[in-house]
C-alpha positions in Angstrom: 2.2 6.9 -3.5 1.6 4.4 -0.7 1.9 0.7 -2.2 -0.3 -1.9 -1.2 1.3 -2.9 2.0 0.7 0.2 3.4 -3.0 -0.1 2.4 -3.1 -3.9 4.2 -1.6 -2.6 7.4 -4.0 0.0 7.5 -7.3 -2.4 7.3 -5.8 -4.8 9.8 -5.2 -1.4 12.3 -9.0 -0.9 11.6 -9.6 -4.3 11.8 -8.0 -4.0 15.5 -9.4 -1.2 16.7 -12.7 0.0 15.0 -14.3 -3.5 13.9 -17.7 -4.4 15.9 -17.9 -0.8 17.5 -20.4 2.1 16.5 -18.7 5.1 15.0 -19.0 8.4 14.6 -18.7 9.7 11.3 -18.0 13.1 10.7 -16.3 15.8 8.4 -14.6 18.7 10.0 -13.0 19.7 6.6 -16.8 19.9 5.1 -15.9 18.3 1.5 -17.1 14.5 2.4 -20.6 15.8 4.6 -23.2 14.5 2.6 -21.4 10.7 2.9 -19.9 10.9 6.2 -24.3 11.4 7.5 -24.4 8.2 5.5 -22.3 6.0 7.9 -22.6 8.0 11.0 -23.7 6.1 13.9 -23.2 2.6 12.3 -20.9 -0.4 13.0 -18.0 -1.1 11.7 -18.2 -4.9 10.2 -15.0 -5.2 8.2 -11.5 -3.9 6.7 -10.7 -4.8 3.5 -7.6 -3.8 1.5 -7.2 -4.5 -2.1 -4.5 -3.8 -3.8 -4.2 0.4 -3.2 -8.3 0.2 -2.3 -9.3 0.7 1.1 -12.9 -0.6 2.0 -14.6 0.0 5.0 -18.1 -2.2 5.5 -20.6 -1.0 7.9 -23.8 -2.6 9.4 -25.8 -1.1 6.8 -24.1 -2.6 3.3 -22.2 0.7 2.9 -18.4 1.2 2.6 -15.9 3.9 2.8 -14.0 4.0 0.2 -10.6 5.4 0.4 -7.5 5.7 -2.4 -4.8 7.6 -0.8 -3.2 8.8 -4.0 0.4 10.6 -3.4 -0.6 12.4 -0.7 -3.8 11.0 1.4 -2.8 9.6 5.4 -4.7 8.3 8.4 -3.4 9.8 11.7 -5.1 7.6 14.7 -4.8 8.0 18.5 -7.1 7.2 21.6 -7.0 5.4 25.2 -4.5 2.9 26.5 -6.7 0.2 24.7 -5.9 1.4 21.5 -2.6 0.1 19.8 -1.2 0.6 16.2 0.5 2.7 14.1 -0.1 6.4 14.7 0.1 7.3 11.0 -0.1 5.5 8.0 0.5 7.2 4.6 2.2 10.3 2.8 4.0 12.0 3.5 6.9 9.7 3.3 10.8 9.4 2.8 12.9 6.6 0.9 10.2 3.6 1.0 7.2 3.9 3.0 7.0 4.1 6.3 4.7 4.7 9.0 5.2 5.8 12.4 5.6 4.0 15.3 2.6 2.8 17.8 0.8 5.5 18.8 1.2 6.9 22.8 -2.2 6.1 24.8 -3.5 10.1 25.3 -3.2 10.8 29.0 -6.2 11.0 30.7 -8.0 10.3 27.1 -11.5 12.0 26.6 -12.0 12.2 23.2 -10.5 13.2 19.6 -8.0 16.7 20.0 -9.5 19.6 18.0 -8.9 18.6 14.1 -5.6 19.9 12.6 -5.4 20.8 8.9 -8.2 19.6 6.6 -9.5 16.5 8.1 -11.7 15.2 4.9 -13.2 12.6 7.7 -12.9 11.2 11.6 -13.7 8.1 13.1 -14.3 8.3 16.3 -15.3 5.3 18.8 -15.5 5.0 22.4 -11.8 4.0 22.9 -10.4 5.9 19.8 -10.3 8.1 15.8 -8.6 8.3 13.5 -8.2 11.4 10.9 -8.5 11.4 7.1 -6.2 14.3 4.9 -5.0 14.7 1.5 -7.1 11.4 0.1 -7.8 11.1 -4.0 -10.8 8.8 -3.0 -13.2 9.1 0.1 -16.6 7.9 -0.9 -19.5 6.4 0.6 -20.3 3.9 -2.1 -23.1 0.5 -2.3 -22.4 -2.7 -2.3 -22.7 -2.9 -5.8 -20.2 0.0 -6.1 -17.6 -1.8 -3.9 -18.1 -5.1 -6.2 -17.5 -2.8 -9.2 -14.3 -1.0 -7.7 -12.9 -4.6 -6.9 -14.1 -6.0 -9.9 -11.8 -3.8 -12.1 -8.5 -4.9 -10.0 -6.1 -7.4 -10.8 -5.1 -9.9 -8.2 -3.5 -8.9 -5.3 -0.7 -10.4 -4.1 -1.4 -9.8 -0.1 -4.3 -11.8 -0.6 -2.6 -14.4 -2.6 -6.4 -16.3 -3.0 -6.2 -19.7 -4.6 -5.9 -19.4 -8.5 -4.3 -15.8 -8.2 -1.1 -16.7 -9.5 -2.2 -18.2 -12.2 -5.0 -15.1 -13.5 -1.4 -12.7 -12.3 0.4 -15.2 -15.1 -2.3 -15.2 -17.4 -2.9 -11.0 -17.5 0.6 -10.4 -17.7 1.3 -13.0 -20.7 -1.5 -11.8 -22.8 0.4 -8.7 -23.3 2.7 -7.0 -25.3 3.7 -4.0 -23.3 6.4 -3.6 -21.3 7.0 -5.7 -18.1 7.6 -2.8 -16.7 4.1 -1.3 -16.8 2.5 -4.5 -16.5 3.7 -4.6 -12.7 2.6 -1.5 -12.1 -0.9 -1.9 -14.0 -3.7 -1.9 -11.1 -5.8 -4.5 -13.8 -3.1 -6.5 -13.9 -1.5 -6.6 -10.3 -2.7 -4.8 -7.7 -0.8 -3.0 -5.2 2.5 -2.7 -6.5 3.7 0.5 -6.8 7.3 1.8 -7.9 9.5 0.7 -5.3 8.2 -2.8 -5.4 8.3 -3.2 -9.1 11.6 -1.8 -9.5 12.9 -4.1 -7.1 11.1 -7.2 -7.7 11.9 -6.7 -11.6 15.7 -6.4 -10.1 15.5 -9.5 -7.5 14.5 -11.6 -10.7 17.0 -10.6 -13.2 14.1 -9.7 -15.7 14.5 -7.0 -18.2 12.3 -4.1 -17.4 11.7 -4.3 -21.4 10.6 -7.0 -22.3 6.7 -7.7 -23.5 4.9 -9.3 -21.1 4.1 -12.0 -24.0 7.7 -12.5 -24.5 7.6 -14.2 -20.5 7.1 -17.7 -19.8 5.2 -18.6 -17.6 8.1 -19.5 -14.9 9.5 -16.3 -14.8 5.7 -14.9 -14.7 5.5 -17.3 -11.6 8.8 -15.9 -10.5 7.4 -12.2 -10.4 4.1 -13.1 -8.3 6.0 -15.2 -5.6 8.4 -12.3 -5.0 6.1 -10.3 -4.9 4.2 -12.2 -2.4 7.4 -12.5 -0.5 8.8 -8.4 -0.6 5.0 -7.7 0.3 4.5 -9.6 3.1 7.6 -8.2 4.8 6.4 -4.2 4.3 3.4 -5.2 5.7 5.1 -6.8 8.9 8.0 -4.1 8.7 6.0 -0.9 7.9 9.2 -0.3 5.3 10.1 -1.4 1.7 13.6 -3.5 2.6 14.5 -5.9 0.0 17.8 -6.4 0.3 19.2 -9.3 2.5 20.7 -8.3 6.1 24.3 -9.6 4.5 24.4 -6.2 3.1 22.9 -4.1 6.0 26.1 -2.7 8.1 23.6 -1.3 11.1 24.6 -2.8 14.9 21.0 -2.8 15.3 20.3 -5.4 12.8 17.7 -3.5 10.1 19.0 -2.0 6.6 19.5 2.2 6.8 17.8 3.7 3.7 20.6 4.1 1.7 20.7 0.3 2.3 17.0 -1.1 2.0 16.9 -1.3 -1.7 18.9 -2.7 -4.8 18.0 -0.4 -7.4 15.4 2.3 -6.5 16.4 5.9 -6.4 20.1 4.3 -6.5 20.5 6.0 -10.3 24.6 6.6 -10.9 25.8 4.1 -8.2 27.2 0.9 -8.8 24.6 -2.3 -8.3 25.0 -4.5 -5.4 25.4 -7.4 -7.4 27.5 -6.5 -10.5 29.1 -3.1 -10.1 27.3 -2.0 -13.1 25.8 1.7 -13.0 22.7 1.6 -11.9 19.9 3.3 -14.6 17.2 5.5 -14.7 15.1 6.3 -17.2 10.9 7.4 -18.0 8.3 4.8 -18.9 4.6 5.6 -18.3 5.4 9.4 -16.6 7.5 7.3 -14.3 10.4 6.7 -13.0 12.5 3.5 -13.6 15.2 2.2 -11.9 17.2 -0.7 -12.8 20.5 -2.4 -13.6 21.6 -3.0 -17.5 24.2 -5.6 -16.2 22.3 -8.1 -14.4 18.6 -7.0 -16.1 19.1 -8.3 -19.6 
């Protein structure tokens, strides 16, 4: 599934290129009809991400709402004037990654004919951009968007003041695992299993232990590396948390088999210790960490 960095880079590309301009709404796959009428024809105020939540505000108090799930992804494309990724989402390969800005379409005049099901196009005068495989698409109210926010922890991309402490204060009224807690959308929002895995890793905390057992340091610890590994996928496009002292590339970014410390490295010796890396199921999850420096 997409982690929240993917879901920031995706409301500033809207941000970019669809904010202030009248779109067309429309749903070649059929399924999202009734809601794609609702915001045809209206402007697009604002992007806002949230955690895995995408919100879309239109002149009208409206919002698409999107939740990629595993395997939702926005293709985009238009005119010379329109810059950005040209696809953001699953389907992915170690990390997330989205491809690389998209090609001005010669002589552009218009969206190509929809490939696949397209659950719903944006289309403005410069550019679209194509919805597939979404769990969420929803035209929702105000109100609604409040509520789906409402239920969220704080995320760490938007790192408002006082969101450090409400992170440290959800995750320390707890007893379950650490573990789950940093992948618990009500108590941090955004961070998926590579980021947890790694962050868990980069702090030396024991994937184990109850959140209550914490102080409120190492809590502190979690968020700010969070922050930090976060901020990077969303200037990177790609989950890299491992320092370039241990990247061997000439061209000066980590390979895949390089980018992480622990994450689908199960078997292999850790980066840090030489202890074999784990694996084990917690929450219908995987888990990766590293019994020698995690205890």
């Amino acid at each position: 599934m997409p982690e929240g960095h993917s879901i920031h880079r995706l409301a500033r590309q809207f941000q970019d290129v669809f904010a202030g301009r009248r779109l067309k709404v429309s749903s070649p796959q059929g399924r999202f009809s009734e809601g794609a009428a609702r915001l045809d024809g209206h402007l697009l105020m604002e992007a806002v991400a949230h955690g895995k939540q995408l919100l879309l505000k239109f002149d009208h108090d409206l919002f698409l709402h999107v939740h990629l799930g595993l395997y939702g992804a926005w293709s985009f494309g238009g005119d010379k004037t329109f810059a950005g990724a040209s696809s953001i989402g699953a389907p992915r390969r170690i990390g997330e990654r989205e491809s690389g800005s998209s090609e001005a379409e010669p002589e552009y005049n218009g969206p190509p004919e929809p490939v696949g099901a397209v659950r719903v196009r944006l289309v403005s005068d410069h550019g679209w951009a194509d919805l597939r495989g979404a769990t969420t698409c929803a035209a929702i109210t105000l109100d609604e968007a409040a509520a789906v926010l409402g239920r969220l922890g704080p995320d760490p991309l938007r790192n408002r003041p006082g969101d450090r402490e409400e992170f440290i204060r959800r995750l320390r009224k707890r007893k379950t695992a650490v573990a789950l807690l940093m992948m618990d959308q009500t108590v941090l929002a955004g961070v998926g299993n590579i980021y947890r895995a790694e962050v868990l890793f980069r702090q030396a905390v024991d994937p184990w232990t109850p959140g209550s057992a914490l102080d409120a340091e190492t809590a502190g610890r979690l968020w700010d590396d969070a922050v930090a590994t976060m901020s990077d996928g969303v200037r990177d496009g790609k989950i890299v948390t491992t320092p370039p002292a241990l990247w061997t590339s000439g061209a000066g970014k980590a390979s895949d088999a390089e980018a992480h410390f622990v994450y689908k490295r199960q078997g292999l010796p850790c980066r840090a210790c030489g202890t074999e890396v784990g694996m084990a199921e917690i929450g219908a999850r995987k888990l990766y960490w590293c019994p020698g420096c995690q205890v």
